[in-house]
N, C-alpha and C positions, 0 to 999 in steps of 0.2 A: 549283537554279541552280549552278553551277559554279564552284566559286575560283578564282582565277588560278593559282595553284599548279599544279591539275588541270588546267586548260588548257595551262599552257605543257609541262607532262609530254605530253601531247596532242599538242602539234604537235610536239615533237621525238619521238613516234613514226614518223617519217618512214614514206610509205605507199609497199612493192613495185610496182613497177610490170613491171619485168622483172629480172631475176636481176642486173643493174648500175644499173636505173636508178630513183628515189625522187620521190617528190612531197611537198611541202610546203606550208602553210598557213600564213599570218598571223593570227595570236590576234586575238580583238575588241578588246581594247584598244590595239592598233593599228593596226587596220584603218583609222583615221578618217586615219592620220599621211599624209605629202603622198609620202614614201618610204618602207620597210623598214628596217628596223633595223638596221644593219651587225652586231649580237651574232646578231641571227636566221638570219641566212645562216650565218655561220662554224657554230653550233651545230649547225644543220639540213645543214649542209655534214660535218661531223666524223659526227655522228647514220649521216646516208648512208654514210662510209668505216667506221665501226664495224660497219655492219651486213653487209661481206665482208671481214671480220679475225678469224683464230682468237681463243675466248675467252681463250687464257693471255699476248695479247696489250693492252697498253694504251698509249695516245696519248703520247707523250713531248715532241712537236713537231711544229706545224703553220705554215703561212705561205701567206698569204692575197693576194690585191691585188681591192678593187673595182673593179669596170670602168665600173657605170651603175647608175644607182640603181632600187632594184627598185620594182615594181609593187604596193601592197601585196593590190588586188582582185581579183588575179588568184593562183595558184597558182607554186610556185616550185619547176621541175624539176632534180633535179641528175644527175650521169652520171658514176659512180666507173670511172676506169680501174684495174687492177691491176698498177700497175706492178712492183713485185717482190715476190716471197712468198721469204725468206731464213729460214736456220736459227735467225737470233736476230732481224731485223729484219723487219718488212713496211711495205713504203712506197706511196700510193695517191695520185692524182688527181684533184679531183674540179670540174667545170664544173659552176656552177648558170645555169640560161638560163630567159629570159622571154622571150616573144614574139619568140622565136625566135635571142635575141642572149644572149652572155655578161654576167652582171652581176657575174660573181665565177667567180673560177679558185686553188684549193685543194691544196696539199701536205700530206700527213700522214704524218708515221712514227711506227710500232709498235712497243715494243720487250717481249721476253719479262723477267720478274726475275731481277737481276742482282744480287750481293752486290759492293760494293768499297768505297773511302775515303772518308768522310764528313768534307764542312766546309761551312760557310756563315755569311753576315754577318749580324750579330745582329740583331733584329726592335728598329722605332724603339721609343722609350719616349713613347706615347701615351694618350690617356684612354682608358678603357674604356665600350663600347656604354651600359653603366644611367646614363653622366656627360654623356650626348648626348641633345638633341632627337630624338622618333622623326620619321622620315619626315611622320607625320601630323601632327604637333603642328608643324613646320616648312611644311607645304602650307597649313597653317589660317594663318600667322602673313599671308601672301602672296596666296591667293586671290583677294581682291574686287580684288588690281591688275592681273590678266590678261585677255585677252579671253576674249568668251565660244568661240571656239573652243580655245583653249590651256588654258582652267580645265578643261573639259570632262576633258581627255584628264589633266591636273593633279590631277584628281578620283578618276581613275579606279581601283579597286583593282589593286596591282600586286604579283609573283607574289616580290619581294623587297623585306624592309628595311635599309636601307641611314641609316646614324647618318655622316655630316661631320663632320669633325675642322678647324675653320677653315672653316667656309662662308662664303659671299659672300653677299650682300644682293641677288638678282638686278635690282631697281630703283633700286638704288643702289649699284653695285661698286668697289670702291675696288682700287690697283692693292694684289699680296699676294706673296708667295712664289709661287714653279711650284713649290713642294712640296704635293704635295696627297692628303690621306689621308680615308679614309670603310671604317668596317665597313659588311661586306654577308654576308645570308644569306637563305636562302628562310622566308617567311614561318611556313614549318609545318615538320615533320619528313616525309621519304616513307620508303621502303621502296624501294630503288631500286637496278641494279646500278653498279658502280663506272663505265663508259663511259658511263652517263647523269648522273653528276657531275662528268665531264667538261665534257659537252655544256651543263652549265647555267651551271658556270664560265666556260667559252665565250662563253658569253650574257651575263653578267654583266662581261666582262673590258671591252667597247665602253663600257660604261656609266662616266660621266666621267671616262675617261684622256684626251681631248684637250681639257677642261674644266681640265688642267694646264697646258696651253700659252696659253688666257684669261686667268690669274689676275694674271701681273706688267702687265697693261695693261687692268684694272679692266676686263674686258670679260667677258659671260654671253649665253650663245645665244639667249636672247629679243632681244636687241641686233636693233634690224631691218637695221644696216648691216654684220652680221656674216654671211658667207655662211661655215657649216662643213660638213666632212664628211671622212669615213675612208679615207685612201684605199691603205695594207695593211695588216696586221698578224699578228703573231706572237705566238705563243704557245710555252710550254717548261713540263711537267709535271714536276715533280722528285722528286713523292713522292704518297702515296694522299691524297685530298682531298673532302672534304662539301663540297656547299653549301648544306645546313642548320644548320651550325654558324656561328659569328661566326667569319668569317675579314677581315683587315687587307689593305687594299686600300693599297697607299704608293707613290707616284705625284710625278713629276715632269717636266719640259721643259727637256732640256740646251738647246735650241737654235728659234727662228723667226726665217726668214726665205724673202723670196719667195714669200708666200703660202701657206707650207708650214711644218708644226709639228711638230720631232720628239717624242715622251712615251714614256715609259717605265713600268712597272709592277712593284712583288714584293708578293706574296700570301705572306702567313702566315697559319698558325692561330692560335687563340689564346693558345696557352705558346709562341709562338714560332717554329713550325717554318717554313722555307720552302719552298712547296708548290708554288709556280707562278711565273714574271716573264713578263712581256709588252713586245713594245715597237710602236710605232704611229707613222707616217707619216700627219698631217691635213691638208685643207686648211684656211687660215686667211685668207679672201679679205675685202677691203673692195666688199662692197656699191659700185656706182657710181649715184648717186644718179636717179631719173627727171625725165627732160625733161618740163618744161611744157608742157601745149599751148597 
């Protein structure tokens, strides 16, 4: 049988279709979900742009907008335009489309290694991964209070661990800071080139940054009057990066309003370094309740 690991390496093999254009798949464990994953697409989106960029090139900066929420039973094609191949830059396009519509439209730039001035904001002073509930010992504590389709998927092995620093009680949220910090890393170690650490970073970057923008109004996306979803996001590579190593996910929510959440992201390893920020545009909609018949 297959780990999730191997799996999500799998589907971020992105499959040639013609010399610009890639197909994609939805892993089993989330094939059952009602949408796609918003880490899924950017990943398999970046995956595609890596695959017509010289190797002495890597990702520095990408920026994303959802358009429609993907399909997760069907296949997810994307189409890299080549918009410039430069001496030190290469910058790409890329449209991922279902059933024949855009669900997402992609920017990525390349840049070659570059020597110059180094500085950055010091990494929070937070607990460390072994001072944290694992993922599983946190699922156990909660299981028998979700439905049988959400336990399901609740259950399922997944292809990162990820330890909260201040988690919320998702049946009982009280309102908390929109500072919100969680290590995350792949479950195992792989053997893998540096643009496929990208693409899993990627994947992992969606995973509760707009779960910062819930925290000061005691609310958790099981909430059934909570409608969310992602609607762009960016990314900025600043340095070489695992995501098999314990890397510091530190996350906050300057601002909601109008049904819209801004968040933000920096990523360090673990001595500290800053490797990556992100920042996210969500929706943050109230549910409007159903008419009686």
């Amino acid at each position: 049988m297959t780990d999730a690991v191997s799996e999500l390496l799998g589907i971020l093999e992105v499959e040639r279709l013609e010399v610009d254009l890639f197909r994609g798949f939805t892993p089993e464990w989330e094939a059952e979900r009602p949408r796609v994953f918003g880490g899924q697409v950017i990943a398999q989106a970046l995956a595609s742009a890596y695959r017509t960029v010289k190797d002495d090139r890597q990702c520095h900066s990408l920026h994303a907008y959802f358009i429609r929420p993907g399909d997760p039973k069907i296949p997810i094609i994307y189409e890299v335009d080549r918009s410039r191949d430069g001496g030190s830059f290469t910058t790409r396009r890329v449209v991922a489309i279902q059933h024949g519509q855009q669900i997402l439209n992609m920017s990525a730039s390349f840049h070659v290694h570059e020597d110059g001035w180094d500085h950055q904001h010091d990494m929070p002073t937070v607990k460390q991964p072994e001072e944290l509930k694992s993922r599983d010992e946190f699922r156990e504590m909660f299981k028998d209070k979700l439905p049988e389709q959400e336990r399901k998927h609740w259950e399922r092995p997944q292809p990162f661990d990820m330890k909260e620093i201040g988690a919320m009680n998702p049946f009982n949220p009280k309102p908390k800071s929109d500072v919100n910090e969680v290590w995350f890393r792949l479950t195992r170690k792989i053997d893998a080139a540096p643009a496929m650490h990208h693409c899993l970073v990627a994947w992992a970057s969606d995973m509760n940054l707009l779960g910062s923008s819930l925290r000061p109004h005691g609310l958790h996306w099981i909430n059934p009057e909570l409608m969310t979803a992602s609607l762009d996001h960016a990314i900025w590579f600043h340095e070489p990066i695992r995501a098999d190593e314990w890397l510091l996910y530190s996350m906050d929510s300057p601002k909601a309003g109008s049904g819209r959440s801004f968040n933000r992201g920096s990523i360090y390893t673990r001595d500290g370094k800053l490797v990556a920020s992100t920042a996210q545009e969500g929706l943050m909609r109230k549910m409007k309740p159903r008419k009686k018949d």
